[in-house]
Every structure is written in structure tokens, then in C-alpha cells.
C-alpha positions in Angstrom: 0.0 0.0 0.0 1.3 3.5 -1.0 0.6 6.8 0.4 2.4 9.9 0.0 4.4 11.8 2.8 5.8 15.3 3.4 9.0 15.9 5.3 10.0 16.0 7.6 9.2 13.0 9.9 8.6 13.2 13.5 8.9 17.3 13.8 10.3 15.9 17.0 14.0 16.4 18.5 15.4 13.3 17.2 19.2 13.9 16.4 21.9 11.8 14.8 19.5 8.7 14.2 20.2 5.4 12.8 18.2 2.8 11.2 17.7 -1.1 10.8 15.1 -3.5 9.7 14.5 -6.6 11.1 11.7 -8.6 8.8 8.9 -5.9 7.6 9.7 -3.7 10.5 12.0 -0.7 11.2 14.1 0.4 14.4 15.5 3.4 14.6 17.5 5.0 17.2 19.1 8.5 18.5 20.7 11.0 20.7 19.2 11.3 24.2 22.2 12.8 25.6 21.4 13.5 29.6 17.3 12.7 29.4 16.6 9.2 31.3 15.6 6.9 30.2 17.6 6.6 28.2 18.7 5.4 24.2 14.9 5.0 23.1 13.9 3.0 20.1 11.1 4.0 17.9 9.7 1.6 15.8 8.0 1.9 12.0 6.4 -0.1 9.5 6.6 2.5 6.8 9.8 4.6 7.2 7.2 7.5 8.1 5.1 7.3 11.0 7.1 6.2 14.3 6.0 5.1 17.6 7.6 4.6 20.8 9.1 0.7 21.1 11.6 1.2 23.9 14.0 2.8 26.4 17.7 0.9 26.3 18.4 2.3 29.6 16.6 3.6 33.0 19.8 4.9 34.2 23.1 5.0 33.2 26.2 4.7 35.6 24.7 6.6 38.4 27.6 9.5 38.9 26.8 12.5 40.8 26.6 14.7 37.5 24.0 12.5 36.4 21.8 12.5 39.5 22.6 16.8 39.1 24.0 16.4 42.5 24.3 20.0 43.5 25.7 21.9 40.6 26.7 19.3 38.8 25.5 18.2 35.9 25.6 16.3 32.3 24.2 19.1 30.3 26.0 19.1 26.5 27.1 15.6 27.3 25.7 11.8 27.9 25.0 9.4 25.4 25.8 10.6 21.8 25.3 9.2 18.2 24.2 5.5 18.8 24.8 2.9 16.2 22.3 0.0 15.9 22.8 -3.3 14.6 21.2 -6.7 14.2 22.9 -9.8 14.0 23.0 -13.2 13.9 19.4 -12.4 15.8 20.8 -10.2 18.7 20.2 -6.6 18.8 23.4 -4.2 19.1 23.2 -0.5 20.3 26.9 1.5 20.7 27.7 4.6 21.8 29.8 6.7 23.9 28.8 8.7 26.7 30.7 11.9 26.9 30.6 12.9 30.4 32.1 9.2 31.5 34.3 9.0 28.3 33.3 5.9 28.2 32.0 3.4 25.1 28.9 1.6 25.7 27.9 -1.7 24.7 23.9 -2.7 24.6 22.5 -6.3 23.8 18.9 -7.7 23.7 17.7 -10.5 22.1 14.2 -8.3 21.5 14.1 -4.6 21.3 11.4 -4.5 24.4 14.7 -5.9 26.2 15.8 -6.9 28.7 19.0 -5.2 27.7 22.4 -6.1 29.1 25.3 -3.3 29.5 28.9 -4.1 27.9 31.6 -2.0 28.2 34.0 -1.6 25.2 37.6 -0.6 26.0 38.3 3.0 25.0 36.7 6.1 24.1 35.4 6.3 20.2 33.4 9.2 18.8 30.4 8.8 16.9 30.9 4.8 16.2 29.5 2.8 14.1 30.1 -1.3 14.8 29.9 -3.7 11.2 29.4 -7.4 11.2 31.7 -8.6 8.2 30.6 -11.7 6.4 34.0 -13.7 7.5 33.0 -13.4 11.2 35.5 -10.4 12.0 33.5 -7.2 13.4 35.0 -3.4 13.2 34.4 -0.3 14.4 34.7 2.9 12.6 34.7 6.7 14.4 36.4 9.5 14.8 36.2 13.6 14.2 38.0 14.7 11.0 40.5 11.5 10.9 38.8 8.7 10.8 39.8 5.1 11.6 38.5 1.8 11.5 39.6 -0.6 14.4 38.7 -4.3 14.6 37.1 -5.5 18.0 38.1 -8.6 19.9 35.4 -11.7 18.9 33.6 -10.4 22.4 33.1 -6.9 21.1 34.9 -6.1 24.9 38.5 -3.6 23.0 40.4 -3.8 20.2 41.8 -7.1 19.1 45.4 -7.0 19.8 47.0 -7.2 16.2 43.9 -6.9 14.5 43.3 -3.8 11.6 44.0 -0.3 13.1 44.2 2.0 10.3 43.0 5.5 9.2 40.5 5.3 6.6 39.3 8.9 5.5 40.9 12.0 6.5 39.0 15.5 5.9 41.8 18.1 4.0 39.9 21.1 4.7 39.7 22.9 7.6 36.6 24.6 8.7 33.9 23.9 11.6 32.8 20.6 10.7 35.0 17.7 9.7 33.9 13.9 8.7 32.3 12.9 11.8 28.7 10.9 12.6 30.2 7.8 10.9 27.7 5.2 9.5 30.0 2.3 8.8 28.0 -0.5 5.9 29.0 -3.5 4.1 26.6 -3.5 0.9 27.8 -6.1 -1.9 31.1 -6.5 -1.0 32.0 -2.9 -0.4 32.3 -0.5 2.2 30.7 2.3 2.9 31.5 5.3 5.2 28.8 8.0 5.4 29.9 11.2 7.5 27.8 14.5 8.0 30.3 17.1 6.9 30.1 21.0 6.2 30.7 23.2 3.0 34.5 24.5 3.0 32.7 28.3 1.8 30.0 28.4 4.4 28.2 26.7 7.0 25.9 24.2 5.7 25.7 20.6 6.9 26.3 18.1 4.2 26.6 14.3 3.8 29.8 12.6 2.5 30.2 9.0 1.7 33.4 7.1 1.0 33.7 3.6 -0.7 36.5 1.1 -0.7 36.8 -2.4 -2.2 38.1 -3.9 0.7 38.2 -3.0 5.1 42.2 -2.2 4.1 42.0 -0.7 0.7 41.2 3.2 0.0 38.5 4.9 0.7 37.8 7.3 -2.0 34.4 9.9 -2.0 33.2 12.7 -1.2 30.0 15.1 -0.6 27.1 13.1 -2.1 24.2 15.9 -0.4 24.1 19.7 -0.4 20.5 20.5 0.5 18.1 22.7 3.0 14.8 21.9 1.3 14.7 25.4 1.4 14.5 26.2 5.1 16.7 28.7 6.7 20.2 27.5 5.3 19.8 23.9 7.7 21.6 21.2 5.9 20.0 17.6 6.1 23.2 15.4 7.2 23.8 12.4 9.6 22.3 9.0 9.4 21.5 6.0 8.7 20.6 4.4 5.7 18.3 1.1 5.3 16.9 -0.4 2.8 13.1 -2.0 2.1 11.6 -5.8 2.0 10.5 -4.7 -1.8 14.9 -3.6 -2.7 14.4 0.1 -2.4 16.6 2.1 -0.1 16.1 5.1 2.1 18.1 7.5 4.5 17.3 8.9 7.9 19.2 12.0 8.4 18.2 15.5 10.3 17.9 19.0 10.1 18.7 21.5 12.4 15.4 23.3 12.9 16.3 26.2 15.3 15.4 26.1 19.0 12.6 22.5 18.4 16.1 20.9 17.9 17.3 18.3 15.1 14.4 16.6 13.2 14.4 13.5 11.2 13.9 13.5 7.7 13.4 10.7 5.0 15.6 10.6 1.7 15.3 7.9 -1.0 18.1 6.8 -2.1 19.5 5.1 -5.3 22.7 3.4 -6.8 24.6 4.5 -9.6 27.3 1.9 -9.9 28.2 1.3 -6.5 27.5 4.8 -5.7 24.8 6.4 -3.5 22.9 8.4 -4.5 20.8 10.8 -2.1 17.6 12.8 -3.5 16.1 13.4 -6.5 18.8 15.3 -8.4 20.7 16.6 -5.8 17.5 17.5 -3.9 15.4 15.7 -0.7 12.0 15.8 -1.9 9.5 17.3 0.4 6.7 14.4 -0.9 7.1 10.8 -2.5 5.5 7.8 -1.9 6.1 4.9 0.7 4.7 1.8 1.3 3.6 0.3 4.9 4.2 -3.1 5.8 1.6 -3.2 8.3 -1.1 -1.2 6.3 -3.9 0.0 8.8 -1.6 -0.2 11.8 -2.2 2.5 13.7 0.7 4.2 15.6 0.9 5.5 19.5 2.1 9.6 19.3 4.9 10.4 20.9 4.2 13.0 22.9 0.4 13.4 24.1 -1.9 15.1 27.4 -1.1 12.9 30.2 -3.9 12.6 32.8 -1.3 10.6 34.9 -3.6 7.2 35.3 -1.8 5.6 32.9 -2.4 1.6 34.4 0.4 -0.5 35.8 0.6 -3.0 32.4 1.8 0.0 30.5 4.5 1.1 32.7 5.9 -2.4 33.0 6.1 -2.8 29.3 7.3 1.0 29.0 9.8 0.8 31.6 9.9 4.5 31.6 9.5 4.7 35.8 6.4 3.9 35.6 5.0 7.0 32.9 3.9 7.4 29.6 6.9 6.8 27.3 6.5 10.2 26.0 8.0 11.3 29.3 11.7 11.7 30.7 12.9 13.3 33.3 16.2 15.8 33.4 19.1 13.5 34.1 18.7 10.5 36.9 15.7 10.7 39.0 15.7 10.5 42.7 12.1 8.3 42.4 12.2 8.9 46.5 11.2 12.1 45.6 8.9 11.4 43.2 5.5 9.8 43.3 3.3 8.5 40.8 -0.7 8.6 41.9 -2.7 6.8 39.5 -5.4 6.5 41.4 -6.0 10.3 42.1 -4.1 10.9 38.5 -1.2 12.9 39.6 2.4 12.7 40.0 4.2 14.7 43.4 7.9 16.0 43.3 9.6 16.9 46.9 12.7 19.0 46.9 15.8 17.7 48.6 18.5 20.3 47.3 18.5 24.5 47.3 19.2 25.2 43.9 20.3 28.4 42.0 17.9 28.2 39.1 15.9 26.1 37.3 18.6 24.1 34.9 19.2 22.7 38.6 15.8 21.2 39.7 15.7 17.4 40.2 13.3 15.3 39.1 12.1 17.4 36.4 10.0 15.9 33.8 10.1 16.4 30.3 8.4 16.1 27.1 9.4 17.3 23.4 8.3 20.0 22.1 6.9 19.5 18.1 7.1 21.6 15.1 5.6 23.8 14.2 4.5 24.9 17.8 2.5 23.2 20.6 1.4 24.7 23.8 1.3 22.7 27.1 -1.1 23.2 29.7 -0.8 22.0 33.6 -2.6 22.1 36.6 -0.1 23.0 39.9 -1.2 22.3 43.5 1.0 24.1 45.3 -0.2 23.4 49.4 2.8 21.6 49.9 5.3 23.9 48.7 7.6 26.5 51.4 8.7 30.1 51.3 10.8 30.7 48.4 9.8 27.3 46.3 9.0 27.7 42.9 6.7 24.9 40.9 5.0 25.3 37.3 5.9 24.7 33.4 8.9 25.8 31.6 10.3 25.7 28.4 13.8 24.0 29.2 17.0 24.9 27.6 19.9 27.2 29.1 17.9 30.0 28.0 15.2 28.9 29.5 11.5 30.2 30.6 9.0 29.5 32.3 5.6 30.4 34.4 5.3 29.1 37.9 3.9 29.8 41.2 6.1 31.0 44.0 5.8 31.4 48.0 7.0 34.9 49.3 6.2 36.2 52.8 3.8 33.0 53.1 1.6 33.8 50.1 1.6 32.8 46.5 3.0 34.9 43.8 2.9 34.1 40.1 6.0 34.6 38.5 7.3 34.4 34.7 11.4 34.2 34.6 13.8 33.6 31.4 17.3 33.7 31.1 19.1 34.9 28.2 23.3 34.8 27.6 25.1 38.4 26.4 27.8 38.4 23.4 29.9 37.4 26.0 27.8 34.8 27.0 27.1 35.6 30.1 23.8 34.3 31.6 21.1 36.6 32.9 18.2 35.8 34.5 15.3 37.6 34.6 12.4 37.9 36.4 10.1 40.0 34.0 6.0 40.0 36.2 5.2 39.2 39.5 1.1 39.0 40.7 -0.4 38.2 43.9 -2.2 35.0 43.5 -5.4 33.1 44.9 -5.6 29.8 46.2 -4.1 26.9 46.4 -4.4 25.3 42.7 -3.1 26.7 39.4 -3.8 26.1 36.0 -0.5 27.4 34.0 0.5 27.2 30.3 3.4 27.2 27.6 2.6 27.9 24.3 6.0 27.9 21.9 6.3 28.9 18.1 9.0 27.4 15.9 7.9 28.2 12.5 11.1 29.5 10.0 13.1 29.5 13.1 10.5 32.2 15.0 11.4 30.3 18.3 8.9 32.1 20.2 7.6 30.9 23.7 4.6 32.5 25.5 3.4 32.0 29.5 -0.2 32.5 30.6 -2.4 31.1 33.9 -6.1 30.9 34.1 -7.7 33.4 35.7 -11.1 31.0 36.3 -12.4 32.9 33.2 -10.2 32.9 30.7 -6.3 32.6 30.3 -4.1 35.7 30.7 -0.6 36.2 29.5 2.3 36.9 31.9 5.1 38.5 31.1 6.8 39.2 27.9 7.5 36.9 25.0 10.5 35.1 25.3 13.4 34.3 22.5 14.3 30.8 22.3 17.8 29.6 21.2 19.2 26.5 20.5 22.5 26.4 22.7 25.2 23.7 22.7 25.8 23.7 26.3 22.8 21.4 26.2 22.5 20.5 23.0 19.0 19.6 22.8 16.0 21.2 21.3 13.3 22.6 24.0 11.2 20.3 25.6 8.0 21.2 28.2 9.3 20.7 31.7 7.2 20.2 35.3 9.7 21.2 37.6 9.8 22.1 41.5 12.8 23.6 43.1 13.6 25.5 46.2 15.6 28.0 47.2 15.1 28.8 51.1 14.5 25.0 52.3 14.3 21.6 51.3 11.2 19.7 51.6 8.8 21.3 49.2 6.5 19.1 47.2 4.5 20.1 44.2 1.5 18.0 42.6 1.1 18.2 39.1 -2.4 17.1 37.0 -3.9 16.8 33.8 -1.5 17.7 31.1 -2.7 19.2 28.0 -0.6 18.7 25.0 -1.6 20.5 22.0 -0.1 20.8 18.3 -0.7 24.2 17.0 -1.7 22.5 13.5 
């Protein structure tokens, strides 16, 4: 069955992906960076439409910057640019984690898990494992020199006397050099796909490389210069996979301003043993695709949460016990956090005085989508103490958000950003400040990507109507974390520990 499809995919924060098929269905893969759990899976019977199949991970290795243990913090870093494999009828997910500088090793026989942690010996950038046919298994990474090392039969280092060798080196010297490896063994060749940049100008571009043999030369170059004619964003970085029916696709993104990195879908095509990407030179915005699985009808991944999602769900999420959609910022404390089906709430208690938001525990997050979305939550603040702050935020460094606060006993309503100077310098702000009534709050976040606007609103409900608070505020895409914006629910203190916060009925809503 074929059905057309615009790009891009997901319109969701879904960086450096990579893609396999097992059968008639699809895995893909991506960044997740400090958000746990961890590593998730999304699964597809078309190429297009992608639901939730798994988290790899709850938590990773536990250090105090992952738990944000007072100031500390894995913001820019945790798990980067995983490559995924099947073989021989195990699943493979590697990756390195750039806070631990270690390189991770995943295994499960199915993607629902249970998956078992490996270490690999070393530290390797942007990975990408291969299965040769003779038994022998590599790994390719690196940043501008790239080199291919062959793994001990275990996968656990580098096989003592086995290939080491540099395989592609970038001559030009600019921002971006051959990195994101994609490492593929198609009809006896080899394949190294990198994202890259243009030596004039900033533009992301893909590159792929091709060698007759794992120790012959790699020879290549940029095989895709496009921004589907949004803002000057490159589509780079990804996987490539290829159908039941012989036709073969790429999964790559696009920066997209302050939503983050999306996925988008290029077909692909051979001329001789060379790739091909696009329709001359070009990534279509529309072709057709063809479901496996036509009729099956795929779970969103983000959504309202009234927060009674039942006990079967969260065993086969494994996302603590939430919707999949959700993740919280870095490790939980789940002491600290409690789950009320029944009553259809979740409560977060304080256990740190922190500086700002960026430093709140047990926050919980869900991805923003393009081209805008506003999120809506109900706040009962009785539990909270002088000088707490709960409520919705747009999270990023330059972050904002609307929440209610306790000053000299009472509530106050309160809309705060930050932004950084040309020094970048971080400022935060505290633009309005009202009295307010009661002990329950109904607060929202409405945000605007559209050609890079990056706009986010506040407003509460007044018990009439909703009324805005404070000024608009600028969103921008920063790479000290790395990530696009995502709605938080966050509770923090700043006077004493102790405050809890009870968060209900969470509206999620596309603008279109």
C-alpha cells in the first residue's frame, strides 16, 4: 500500500538517528544525551510514522553529575550518536557517553529488552560497529581522521594485532570535519557515510566514501548539499536502510532552530556502487512509501497525560512507571517522586536549594513539536515552602517558564527567562510578579518554531479565561545542552528543602 508523505518525519527532537530492519519492520534509534531513560527505540512499519518501542536504559552509571548532585550536571554531554545493529538475531546499540568518556555496549535479544550493559575498552566518537561476512567485526569513528579498528570476537577492545588504520581523512579545515560515521557493508563494499560542512560556508552536508576492501582506500566525497529550502539547515547524519520490496532510504536530520534536530526521510538510489541521495541533488518534500503493516495504527509520541496511565503500560514502557513520552532531566531521585494513578497525579519533593531552574531534580520532560505546541498543567502548590517555585517551563539554558512561588507566606505568580550576552554571560530575569489566589493553578506554555520564529509564551487561568504573563520570550538553541526545548514540570527551592508540588492533567496541544 502506497501513500504519499511530506517531510520532515517526527517534527520531534530526534538527532543523529540510525536505522535497521528486522523482517517488515523498522528500528530506529538517536541522541538522548542527559534525558533518562535513556537510548529509546522507535519503531515503524513505513519509514514515516514512528511510535515509541523502547528505552535501552533507565539509568546510566549513576555519577553524581548525572543525578545533578548539586551543581553538577551532564548538560551538553551523555550518550551521543548510537549505532544500531542486528545480527545473527541479537540486537546491538553503541555509543559513547561523553561525560564518563566511556564506550557503551547494549544487547537484547528483543528490542522490548531486557538489555544487558557491555563496556568496550576506549573512548570512540560517533561509532558505528559492522558485522563482516567472515565473522570479523569493526568499528569505525572518529572527528576529521577517521579510523577503523577491529574489536576482539567479544566486542569487549580492540583485538590485539587486529586492523587499526585511518581510513578517510578530511583536508579542509573549517567547523565541521567527517564525523557521525555510518559504517556499511553493501555487496562486498564499504561504505562510510559522515555528515560534513561546505569548505565556503556553514551548511551541513553528507559525504560518503567507498572502498573495495576493510584495508583498501577509501575514495568519496559530498554526495548531499541541501536545505529543502528552510533557513540555510543542511540535512546530514544517518542511517541508511533499505526496504523488503529492494528500495533504499536515509534517515538523516535537520537543524530546525530552538525544536532541535528533526528526522527526515531521503530515498536513495545506486549508480554503480555509488549512493545516490535525493532526486537530483535535492530531498524531496513528498514521495510515496509503502507500509508493511497497512492500517496499523501508531501511539504519538508525545500526548496530554492525565497521569492514570495503568500498571501493564509502565511495566512494558519501563519508563519509571510513565507514559513513554515522558523523561525526566538526568537521573531521578524516584524517593522524591511519586506517581498517583489513582488520584491521577504525579508529586515531586525538593531535597537540594538550587540556584535556578537548569538545577531542579526530578524534572520531567516532554518534546516540544514543530511547528509549535502549547502545554497546559494544573499546579497544587499546598505543599510547597517560602521561596519554592513549581510550574511549566520551556527547558533549555535560555530557559522560561511560568510558575507559582511562595514569598512572605503567600503565592506569587512569576514568569522568569534567562538569556546569555555576546559574552555569553547568563542573565536571569524575572520580568512580572502578581499576587495570587488559592491553592491550585492552572498554567500554560505555548511555543512557536515556524522558519526559526522560536517564540515561547506563559499564561495562567484566571477561572475565566487565560491571561498572558510577562513578555515573550526568544528561544535559542545552545550547545551547552545540545538539545532542542522540551515542556518541563519542575519544582525547586531555594530557602528550604522539603517542598512538594502536585502536578495534574497535562494538556498537549499541536498548533496544527
Amino acid at each position: 500500500m502506497s501513500e504519499s508523505w511530506k517531510n520532515p518525519l517526527t517534527k520531534l527532537d530526534y538527532p543523529d538517528p540510525d536505522i535497521i530492519r528486522v523482517g517488515d519492520t523498522y528500528y530506529m534509534v538517536s541522541t538522548t544525551m542527559y534525558f533518562m531513560p535513556g537510548c529509546e527505540i522507535l519503531r515503524s512499519y513505513d519509514l514515516v510514522n514512528w511510535e515509541h518501542a523502547a528505552y535501552v536504559y533507565d539509568t546510566l552509571d549513576g555519577t553524581d553529575r548525572q543525578r545533578l548532585c548539586g551543581d553538577k550536571h551532564i548538560y551538553g554531554n551523555g550518550m551521543w550518536a548510537p549505532s544500531f545493529r542486528w545480527h545473527n538475531g541479537t540486537f546491538y546499540i553503541c555509543f559513547a557517553a561523553n561525560d564518563t568518556h566511556k564506550t557503551y555496549l547494549y544487547t537484547a535479544k528483543s528490542v522490548e529488552g531486557p538489555w544487558e550493559k557491555h563496556l568496550i575498552d576506549g573512548f570512540y566518537h560517533d561509532s558505528s560497529l559492522l558485522f563482516d561476512d567472515d565473522g570479523r567485526v569493526y568499528l569505525a569513528f572518529g572527528n576529521r581522521v577517521i579510523r577503523i579498528i577491529e574489536l576482539k570476537p567479544d566486542l569487549s577492545g580492540p583485538l590485539e594485532g587486529g586492523l587499526n588504520r585511518v581510513a578517510v581523512v578530511d583536508p579542509w579545515k573549517h567547523n565541521l570535519g567527517y564525523e557521525g560515521t555510518h559504517f556499511y557493508k553493501i555487496n562486498g563494499k564499504y561504505y562510510l557515510f559522515f555528515i560534513h560542512s561546505l569548505e565556503t560556508r556553514w551548511m551541513r552536508t553528507e559525504a560518503c566514501y567507498v572502498a573495495d576492501s576493510i584495508d583498501g582506500e577509501f575514495t568519496g566525497g559530498e554526495i548531499l548539499e541541501d536545505d529543502m529550502g528552510y533557513c540555510g539547515q543542511g540535512v546530514a547524519q544517518g542511517g541508511i536502510v533499505d526496504t523488503p520490496d529492494g528500495r533504499w532510504y536515509a534517515v538523516l536530520f535537520q537543524d530546525s532552530g530552538a525544536v532541535g534536530r528533526i528526522p527526515v526521510l531521503v530515498p536513495v538510489t545506486w549508480n554503480g556502487d555509488r549512493p545516490v541521495f535525493g532526486v537530483d541533488g535535492k530531498v524531496p518534500h513528498t514521495f510515496p512509501v509503502t507500509s508493511t503493516r497497512p492500517g496499523h495504527e501508531y501511539t504519538p509520541l508525545v500526548g496530554s497525560d492525565d497521569f492514570r496511565v495503568p500498571e501493564p503500560d509502565a511495566r512494558r514502557y519501563g519508563s519509571f512507571g510513565l507514559k513513554s513520552a515522558w523523561q525526566f532531566n538526568h537521573e531521578p531521585n524516584l524517593a522524591l517522586f511519586e506517581h498517583d494513578r489513582k488520584n491521577g497525579c504525579v508529586r515531586i519533593t525538593t531535597d537540594k536549594l538550587c540556584g535556578d531552574l537548569t538545577q531542579a531534580r526530578n524534572t520531567l520532560t516532554q518534546r516540544m513539536i514543530y511547528p509549535g505546541c502549547t502545554g497546559e498543567i494544573t499546579v497544587d502548590i499546598r505543599g510547597l515552602n517560602e521561596g519554592d517555585y513549581a510550574g511549566i517551563c520551556a527547558l533549555q539554558s535560555a530557559f522560561g517558564f511560568i510558575a507559582v512561588t511562595i514569598r512572605g507566606g503567600q503565592p506569587c505568580l512569576v514568569m522568569q527567562h534567562a538569556e546569555f550576552d555576546r559574552n555569553n554571560v547568563r542573565t536571569i530575569t524575572e520580568e512580572a510578579v502578581i499576587p495570587g489566589t488559592g491553592d491550585v493553578f492552572r498554567l500554560r506554555a505555548t511555543a512557536e518554531f515556524t522558519e526559526m520564529k522560536d517564540e515561547v509564551s506563559f499564561a495562567y487561568h484566571d477561572g475565566s479565561g487565560w491571561t498572558p504573563l510577562g513578555p515573550v520570550h526568544k528561544m535559542h538553541y545552545r550547545l551547552d545542552h545540545f538539545t532542542g526545548y522540551r515542556f518541563g514540570l519542575f519544582v525547586y527551592s531555594t530557602i528550604q528543602t522539603g517542598g512538594t508540588a502536585e502536578f495534574r492533567d497535562f494538556i498537549y496541544r499541536p498548533l496544527r
